[in-house]
N, C-alpha and C positions, 0 to 999 in steps of 0.2 A: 236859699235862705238869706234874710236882710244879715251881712254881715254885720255892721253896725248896733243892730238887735242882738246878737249873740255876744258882740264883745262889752256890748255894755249889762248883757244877765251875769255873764263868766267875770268882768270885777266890782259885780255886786257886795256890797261889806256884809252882808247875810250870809253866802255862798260862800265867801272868803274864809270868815270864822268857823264855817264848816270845814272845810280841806284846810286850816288851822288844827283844828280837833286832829283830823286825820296824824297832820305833819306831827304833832303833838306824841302820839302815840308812838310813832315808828323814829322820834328821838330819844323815847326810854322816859319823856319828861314826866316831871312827878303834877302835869295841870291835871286838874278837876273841876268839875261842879256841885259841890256839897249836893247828896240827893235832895234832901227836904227843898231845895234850891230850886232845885229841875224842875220837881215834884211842882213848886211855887209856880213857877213861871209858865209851864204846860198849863195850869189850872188858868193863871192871867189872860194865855194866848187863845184860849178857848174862850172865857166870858167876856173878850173884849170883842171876841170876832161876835159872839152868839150876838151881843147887846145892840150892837153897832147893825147887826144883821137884821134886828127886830125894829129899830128904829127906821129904817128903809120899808120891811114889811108894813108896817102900818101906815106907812103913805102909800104905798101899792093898793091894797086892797085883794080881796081875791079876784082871780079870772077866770077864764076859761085856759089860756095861756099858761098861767102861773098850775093849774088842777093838771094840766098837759103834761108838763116839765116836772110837777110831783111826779106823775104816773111813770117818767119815760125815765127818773132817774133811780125809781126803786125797780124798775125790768131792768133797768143795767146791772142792777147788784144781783139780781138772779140770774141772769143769763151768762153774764161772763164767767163765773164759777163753773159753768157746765162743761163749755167747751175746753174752759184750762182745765179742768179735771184730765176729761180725754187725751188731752197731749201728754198731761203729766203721769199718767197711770202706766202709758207705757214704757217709763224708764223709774218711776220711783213706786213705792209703795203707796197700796192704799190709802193709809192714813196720813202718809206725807201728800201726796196727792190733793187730799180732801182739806188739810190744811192750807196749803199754799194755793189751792184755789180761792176758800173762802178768804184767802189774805188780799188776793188780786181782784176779786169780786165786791169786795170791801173798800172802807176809804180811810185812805191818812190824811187826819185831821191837818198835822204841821205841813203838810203839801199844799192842804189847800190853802193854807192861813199864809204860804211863802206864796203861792199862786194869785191871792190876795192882793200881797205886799205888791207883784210883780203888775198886775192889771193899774193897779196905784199909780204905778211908773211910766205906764202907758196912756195916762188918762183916761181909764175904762171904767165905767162905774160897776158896784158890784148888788145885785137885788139880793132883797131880803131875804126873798124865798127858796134862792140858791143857797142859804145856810142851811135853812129848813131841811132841804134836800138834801145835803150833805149829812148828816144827823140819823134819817132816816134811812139814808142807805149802808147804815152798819149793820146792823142787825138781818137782811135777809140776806146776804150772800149769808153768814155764820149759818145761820138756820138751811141753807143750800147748801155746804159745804158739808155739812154734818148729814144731810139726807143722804147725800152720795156717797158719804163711806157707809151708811147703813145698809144702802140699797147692795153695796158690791162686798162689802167684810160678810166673809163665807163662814168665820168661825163667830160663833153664837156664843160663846163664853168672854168674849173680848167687846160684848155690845158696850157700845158708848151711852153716857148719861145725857140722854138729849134733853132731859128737863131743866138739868140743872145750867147746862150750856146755854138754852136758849134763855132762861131768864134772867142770867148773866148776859146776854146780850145788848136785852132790852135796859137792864139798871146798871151797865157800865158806867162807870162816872163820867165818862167825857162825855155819851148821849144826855145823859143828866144835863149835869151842865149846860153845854149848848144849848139844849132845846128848852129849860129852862131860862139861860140870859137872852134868848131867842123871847122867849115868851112876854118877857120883864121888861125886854127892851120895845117890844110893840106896844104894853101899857101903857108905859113911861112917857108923858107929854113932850114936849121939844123944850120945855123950858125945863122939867126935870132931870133929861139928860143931859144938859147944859154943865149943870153940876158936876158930873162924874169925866167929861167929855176930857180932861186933860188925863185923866188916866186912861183910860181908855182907845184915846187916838196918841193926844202926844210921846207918850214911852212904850210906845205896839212896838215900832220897827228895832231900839236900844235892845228890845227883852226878846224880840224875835234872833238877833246875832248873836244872844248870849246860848240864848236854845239850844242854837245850829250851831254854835261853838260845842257843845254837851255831845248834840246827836254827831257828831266826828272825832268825836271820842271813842263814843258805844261804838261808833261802825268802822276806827280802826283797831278796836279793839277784838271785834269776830271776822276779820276779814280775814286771816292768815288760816284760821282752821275752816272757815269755809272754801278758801279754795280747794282743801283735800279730798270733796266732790266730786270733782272735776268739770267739763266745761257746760255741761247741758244744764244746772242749773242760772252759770251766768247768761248765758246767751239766751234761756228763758226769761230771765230778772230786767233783760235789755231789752229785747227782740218785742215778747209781749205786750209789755206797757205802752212802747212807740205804734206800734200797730192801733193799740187800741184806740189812743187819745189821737191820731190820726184818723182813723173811722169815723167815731163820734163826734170830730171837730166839724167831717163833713158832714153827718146823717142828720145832728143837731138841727143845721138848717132847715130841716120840715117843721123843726119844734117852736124854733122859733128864730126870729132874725135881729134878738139882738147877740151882737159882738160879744159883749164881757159876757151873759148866760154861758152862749155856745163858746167860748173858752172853758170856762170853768164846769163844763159839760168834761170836755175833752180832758181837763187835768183831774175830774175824779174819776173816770173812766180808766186813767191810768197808772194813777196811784195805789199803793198797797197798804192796807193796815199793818202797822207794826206793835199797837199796843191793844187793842180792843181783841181782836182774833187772836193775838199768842196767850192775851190772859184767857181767852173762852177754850181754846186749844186744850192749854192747859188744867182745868177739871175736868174735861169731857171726852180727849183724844189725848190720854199721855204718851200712847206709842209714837205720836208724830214730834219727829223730831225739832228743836225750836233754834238747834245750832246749822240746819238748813233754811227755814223758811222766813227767821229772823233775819239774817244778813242778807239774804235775798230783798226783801221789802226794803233793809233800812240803810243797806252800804252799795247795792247796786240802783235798785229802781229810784229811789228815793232824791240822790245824786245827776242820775239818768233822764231826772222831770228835770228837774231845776234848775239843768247846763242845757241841754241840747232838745227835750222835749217843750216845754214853755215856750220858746220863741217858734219852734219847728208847726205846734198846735193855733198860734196866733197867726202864722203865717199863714195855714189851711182854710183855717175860720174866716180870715181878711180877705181870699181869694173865691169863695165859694159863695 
């Protein structure tokens, strides 16, 4: 791996104000991020990536390419749910299982939005239609995740609400969102985006640090009662996602041969939902635990992209 590349993702001021959050915690200190705060700033990091996403779409246009890369990034979100199922069924329960597959089958928005930041720093440009994709592949791992605990939950009094899960998946607010400023933003002519462009571009990375300042709060804040686990779900939270976005950095290549796609092929591939799946989890599978599948997604994997995965997936992708 390009040294150089690692030590310059590792004293990223993003990264930083995250293992801030962490240190934060484990000094007793009394930092916070007012929710409504959080709340604010997730909603920003979302409609600035969707908008900024659709203004590129609409200079793309459709392809064959682009229809490809839909296709190959919504079979990622079905597939990989399958096979993490299987591994994980044989040491946790069903419903844990089924959950923390649809987590890793799924995708974290603030990954890809750090994955974003990071291609920025690279000079990599990022297409439109990579948001699009990203958006869409929430919702079928959920809807995979929740087949597989139905197919294997043996007791029939504990059936899950797949109605109400899946249409919570689809009108999630962050697919909202996105795929709406997605939409808005492909409208929007170059001189009407012009307007908003200093929100949107100039204070993304300020509101990005403060996020990642928040999310190393939350994740040293569940990391102490998730190690009482013990070690197979970190070493799945680690092992998995590297595997994955390593695969997909190379497989991408057939898909297609631009750079920044086939990264960001490989950094949703390996990222976990942490908010979309624990809220669907949450009506539809209560027996699955969220003080497992939650710090898994947001204190291991999450950390695990954004030091040592991001530059390890650029390096794959640059070589292949």
């Amino acid at each position: 791996m390009n040294l150089n590349l690692l030590i310059e993702n590792l004293t990223n001021p993003a990264l930083l104000f995250f293992v801030l959050g962490i240190i934060a915690v484990y000094l007793k200190s009394d930092l916070e991020i007012p929710p409504n705060s959080s709340k604010f700033i997730s909603l920003y990091l979302l409609f600035a990536i969707g908008f900024k996403g659709g203004q590129e779409l609409s200079n793309e246009g459709f392809t064959y390419e682009v229809g490809l890369s839909i296709a190959f990034g919504i079979a990622l979100s079905l597939v990989i749910p399958v096979y993490t199922f299987f591994i994980l069924k044989k040491k946790l329960s069903i419903y844990d299982a089924g959950a923390i597959a649809a987590a890793y089958g799924s995708v974290s928005a603030v990954t890809f939005v750090t994955g974003v930041s990071y291609m920025e720093a690279q000079h990599l440009q990022l297409h439109g239609h990579m948001v699009a994709i990203m958006a869409m592949m929430e919702s079928p791992a959920i809807i995979m995740g929740l087949l597989l605990i139905s197919i294997y939950n043996k007791n029939d009094s504990e059936a899950i609400d797949k109605k109400s899960a899946i249409t919570h998946s689809f009108t999630n607010g962050s697919v909202v969102l996105i795929l709406g400023s997605l939409i808005i933003g492909c409208l929007a002519s170059a001189k009407q985006a012009e307007g908003i462009k200093p929100f949107t571009n100039d204070l993304f990375k300020g509101f990005l640090a403060i996020f990642l300042l928040d999310m190393g709060i939350t994740s040293g804040k569940k990391l102490k009662s998730f190690f009482s686990f013990g070690w197979f779900p970190i070493l799945f939270a680690i092992l998995i996602p590297l595997f994955n976005g390593i695969v997909i950095a190379y497989v991408s290549s057939f898909i297609t041969s631009d750079i920044g796609s086939r990264f960001m092929f490989a950094v949703l591939a390996a990222s976990a939902s942490y908010i979309a799946v624990p809220a669907a989890m949450k009506i539809s599978v209560p027996k699955a635990n969220p003080g497992l599948f939650l710090p898994m997604a947001l204190a291991v994997t999450f950390p695990i992209n954004i030091t040592i995965g991001m530059p390890l997936y650029l390096l794959v992708v640059q070589n292949t």
